[in-house]
Every structure is written in structure tokens, then in C-alpha cells.
C-alpha positions as CSV (number, residue, x, y, z in Angstrom):
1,X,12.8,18.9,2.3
2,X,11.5,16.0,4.5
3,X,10.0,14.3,1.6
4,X,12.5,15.4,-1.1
5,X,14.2,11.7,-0.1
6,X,10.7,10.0,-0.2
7,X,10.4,11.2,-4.0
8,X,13.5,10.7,-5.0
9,X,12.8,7.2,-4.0
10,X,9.8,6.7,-5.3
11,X,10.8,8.2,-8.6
12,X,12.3,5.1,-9.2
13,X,9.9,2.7,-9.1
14,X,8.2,1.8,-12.5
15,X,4.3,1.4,-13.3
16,X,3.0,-2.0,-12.6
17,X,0.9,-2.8,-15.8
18,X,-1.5,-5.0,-14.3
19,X,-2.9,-6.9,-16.8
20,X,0.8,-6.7,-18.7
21,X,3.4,-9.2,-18.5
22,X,6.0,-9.0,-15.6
23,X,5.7,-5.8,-13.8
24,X,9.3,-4.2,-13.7
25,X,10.1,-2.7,-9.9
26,X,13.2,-0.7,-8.9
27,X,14.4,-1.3,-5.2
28,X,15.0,2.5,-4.0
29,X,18.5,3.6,-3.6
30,X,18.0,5.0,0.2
31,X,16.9,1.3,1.5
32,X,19.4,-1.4,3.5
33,X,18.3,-4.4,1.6
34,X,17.2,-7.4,4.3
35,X,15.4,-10.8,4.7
36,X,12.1,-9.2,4.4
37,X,11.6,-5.7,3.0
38,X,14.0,-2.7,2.5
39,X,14.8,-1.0,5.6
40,X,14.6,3.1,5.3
41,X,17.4,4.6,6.1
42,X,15.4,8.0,7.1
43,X,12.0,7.3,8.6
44,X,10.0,10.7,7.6
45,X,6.5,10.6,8.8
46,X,3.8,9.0,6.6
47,X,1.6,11.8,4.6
48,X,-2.0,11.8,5.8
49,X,-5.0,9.7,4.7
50,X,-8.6,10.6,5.0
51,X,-10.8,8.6,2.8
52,X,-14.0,6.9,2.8
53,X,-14.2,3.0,2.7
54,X,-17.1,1.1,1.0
55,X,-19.2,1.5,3.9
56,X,-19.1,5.5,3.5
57,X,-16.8,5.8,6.7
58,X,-14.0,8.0,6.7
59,X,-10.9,6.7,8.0
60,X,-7.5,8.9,8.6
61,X,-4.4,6.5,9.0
62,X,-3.7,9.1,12.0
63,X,-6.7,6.4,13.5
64,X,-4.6,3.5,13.6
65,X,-1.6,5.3,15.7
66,X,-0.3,2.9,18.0
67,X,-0.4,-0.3,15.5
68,X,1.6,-1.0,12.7
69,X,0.4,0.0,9.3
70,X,1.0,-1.7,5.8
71,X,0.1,0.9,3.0
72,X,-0.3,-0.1,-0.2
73,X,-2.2,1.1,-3.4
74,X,-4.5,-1.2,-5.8
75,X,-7.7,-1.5,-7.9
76,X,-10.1,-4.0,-7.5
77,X,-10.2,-5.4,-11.1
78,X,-6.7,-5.8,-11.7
79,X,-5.7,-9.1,-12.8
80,X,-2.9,-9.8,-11.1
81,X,-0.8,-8.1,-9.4
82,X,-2.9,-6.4,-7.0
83,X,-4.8,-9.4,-5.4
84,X,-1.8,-11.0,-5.0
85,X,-0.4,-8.3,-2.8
86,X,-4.1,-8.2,-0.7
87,X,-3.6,-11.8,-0.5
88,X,-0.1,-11.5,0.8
89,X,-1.1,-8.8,3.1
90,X,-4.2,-10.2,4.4
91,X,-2.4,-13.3,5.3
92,X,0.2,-10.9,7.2
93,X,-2.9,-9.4,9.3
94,X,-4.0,-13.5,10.4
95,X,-0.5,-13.7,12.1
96,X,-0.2,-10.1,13.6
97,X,-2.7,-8.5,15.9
98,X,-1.0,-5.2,15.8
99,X,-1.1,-4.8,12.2
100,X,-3.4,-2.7,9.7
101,X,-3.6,-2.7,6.4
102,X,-5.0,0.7,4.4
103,X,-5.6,0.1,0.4
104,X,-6.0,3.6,-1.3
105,X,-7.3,2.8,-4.8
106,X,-5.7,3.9,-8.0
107,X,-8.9,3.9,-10.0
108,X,-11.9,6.0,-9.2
109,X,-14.0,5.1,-11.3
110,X,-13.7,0.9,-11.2
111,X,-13.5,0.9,-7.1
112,X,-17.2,1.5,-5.9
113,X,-18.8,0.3,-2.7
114,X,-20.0,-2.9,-4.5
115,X,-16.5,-3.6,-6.4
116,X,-15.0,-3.0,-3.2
117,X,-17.1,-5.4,-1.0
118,X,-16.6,-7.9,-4.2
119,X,-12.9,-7.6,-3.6
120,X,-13.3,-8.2,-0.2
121,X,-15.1,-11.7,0.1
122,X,-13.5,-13.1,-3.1
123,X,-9.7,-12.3,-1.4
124,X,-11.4,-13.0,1.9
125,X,-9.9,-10.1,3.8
126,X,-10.4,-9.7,7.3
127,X,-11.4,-6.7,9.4
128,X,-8.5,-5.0,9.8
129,X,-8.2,-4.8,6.1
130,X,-9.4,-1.3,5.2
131,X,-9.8,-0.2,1.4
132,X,-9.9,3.4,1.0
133,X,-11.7,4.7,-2.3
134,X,-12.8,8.4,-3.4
135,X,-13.5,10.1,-6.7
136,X,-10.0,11.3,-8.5
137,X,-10.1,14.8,-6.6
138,X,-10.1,13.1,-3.6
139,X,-7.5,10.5,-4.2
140,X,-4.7,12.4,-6.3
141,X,-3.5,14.6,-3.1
142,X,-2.8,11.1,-1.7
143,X,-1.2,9.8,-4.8
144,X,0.9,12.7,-5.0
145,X,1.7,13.2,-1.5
146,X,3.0,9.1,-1.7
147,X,4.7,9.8,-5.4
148,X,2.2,7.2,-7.0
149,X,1.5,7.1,-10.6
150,X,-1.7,6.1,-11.7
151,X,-2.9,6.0,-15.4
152,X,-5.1,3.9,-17.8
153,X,-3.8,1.1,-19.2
154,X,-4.8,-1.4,-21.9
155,X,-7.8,-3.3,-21.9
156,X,-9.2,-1.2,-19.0
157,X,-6.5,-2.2,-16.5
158,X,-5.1,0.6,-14.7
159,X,-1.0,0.9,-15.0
160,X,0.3,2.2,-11.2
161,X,2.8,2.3,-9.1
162,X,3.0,-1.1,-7.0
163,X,4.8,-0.8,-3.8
164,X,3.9,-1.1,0.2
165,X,5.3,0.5,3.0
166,X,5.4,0.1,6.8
167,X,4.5,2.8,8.7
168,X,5.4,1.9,12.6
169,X,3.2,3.2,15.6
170,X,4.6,6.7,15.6
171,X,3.5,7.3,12.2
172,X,6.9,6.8,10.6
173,X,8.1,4.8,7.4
174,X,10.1,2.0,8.3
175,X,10.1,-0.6,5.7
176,X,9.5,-0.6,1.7
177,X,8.0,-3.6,-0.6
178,X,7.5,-4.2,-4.0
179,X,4.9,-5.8,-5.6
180,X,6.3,-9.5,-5.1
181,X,5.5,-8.4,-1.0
182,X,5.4,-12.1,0.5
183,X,3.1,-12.1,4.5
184,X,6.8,-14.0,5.8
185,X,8.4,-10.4,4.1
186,X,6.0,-8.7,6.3
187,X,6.2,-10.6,9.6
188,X,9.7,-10.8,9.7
189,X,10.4,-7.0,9.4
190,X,7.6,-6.7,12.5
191,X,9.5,-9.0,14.6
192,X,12.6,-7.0,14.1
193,X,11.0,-3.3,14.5
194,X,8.8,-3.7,16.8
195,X,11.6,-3.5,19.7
196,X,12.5,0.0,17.6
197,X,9.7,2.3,18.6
């Protein structure tokens, strides 16, 4: 099966307690480790997203065909782990105009519009920077569809698995991050894959 790599892959990876100490992250065993990320060795085509952001918009990553996409999944009152990747990321989006970045949340009930826009000025993400949230019926077909797990954790944190990939302008996964995802991680792979597509 086309994704029967993808969750093999993902299997792997542990949950992120944000809020915990160290979160523990597994590289997958189909990735060419590199400078930046791990290259995929097969580049299925990324599952579907259609979600709302905070403004009630809905926005399909089919939409941003033709740019590069960073996908990654967070909450907005995580403690750590999460605005440091939406810093990283963000920072990547300053440097490179063909870049998007869709968040799908892993908590339903914490994300709102106001949480969302909260997130967004404190972390001072820009534009292309979209945050996808939904109620739990909405967002488990994409948790499932990406292999995330997603469950409460102590002291209202949400435990979930933290990783990013890098869909290219076909719609394919190209590149896979885990949650110490560094903006140079990011930029690098671009430069080498954008002569790819």
C-alpha cells in the first residue's frame, strides 16, 4: 500500500510530552540522514487537508500546490516543544518566499480562534503561517491519515507526535524533521530540492 511505508515510519516516532522532560524522537528507518532533515527515500503524495483556520476559512494544502509546504502538528499551550518548532518554522518562511507552513492542531478543545490568534502574535508568525484547527471529528481523519498520536497528558498538556515534513510543489513528501527542526534544517533541504521537482 502507498502509505503502508509512511506508517511504518511513523510508527516509530514516540509522543512528545510537551510539558515533560526531553521528548524522545526516533529518526525513521526509510530516511537518508543529511545536513538538514531526513531525505525520503519514496516520496508518496501527502494525505489531504481541509480545515478551518482561526478566521473560519477553510484551507486544503491542495491550495498551496506549486510552493513548498512544511507540515507539522502542535497545540497552542504547550510549553515547549511546540513554539519552538513555530519559531523555527516561521523563521524558515522570513528566508523563503516559496514556502508555507500548515499547523494542524492536536488538541480540539485548547486551539480556538482566540488561542490561535494568541499563538500567533506572541510567536509573531507571518502570513504564510496557517494554523488549521477543528473539533476532534474533524481533525482525527488527518491525524490518522499522517500516523499522529494525540492524547492528554499531565497537567493539561497534550502528549503527540512531534515531527514536520516537506511536502514539495507536486504534493509529494520529501523531507522528515523531528521536533529539534532548526529554520537552517529547513532552508538547506530547499536549496537542495528545489532543482528536484
Amino acid at each position: 500500500m502507498r502509505r503502508a511505508a509512511g506508517a511504518a515510519l511513523l510508527a516509530m516516532l514516540a509522543l512528545a510530552g510537551c510539558g515533560s522532560s526531553q521528548p524522545k524522537i526516533a529518526h525513521p528507518a526509510d530516511t537518508t540522514p543529511q545536513v538538514g532533515g531526513a531525505m525520503l527515500t519514496s516520496t508518496p503524495l501527502a494525505p489531504p487537508i481541509s480545515l478551518h483556520d482561526d478566521q473560519g476559512h477553510v484551507v486544503h494544502l491542495s491550495d498551496f500546490r506549486g510552493k513548498w509546504v512544511a507540515v507539522a502538528f502542535l497545540y497552542t499551550h504547550c510549553p515547549d516543544v511546540c513554539p519552538l518548532i513555530a519559531q523555527n518554522l516561521n523563521a524558515a518562511l522570513t528566508k523563503a518566499p516559496d514556502l508555507r507552513v500548515v499547523a494542524v492542531s492536536v488538541d480540539p478543545k485548547g486551539d480556538t480562534p482566540a488561542a490561535v490568534r494568541a499563538f500567533s502574535r506572541s510567536h509573531e508568525l507571518v502570513e504564510r503561517f496557517h494554523y488549521l484547527i477543528g473539533t476532534r471529528s474533524q481533525l482525527q481523519p488527518v491525524w490518522h491519515a499522517y500516523h499522529v498520536a494525540a492524547a492528554p497528558g499531565p497537567a493539561k498538556t497534550v502528549e503527540h507526535s512531534a515531527f514536520e515534513l516537506l511536502i514539495d510543489p507536486k504534493g509529494h513528501e520529501r523531507a522528515y524533521y523531528d521536533a529539534r527542526v532548526r529554520a537552517a534544517d529547513v532552508l538547506h533541504d530547499l536549496k537542495q530540492l528545489r532543482g528536484t521537482v
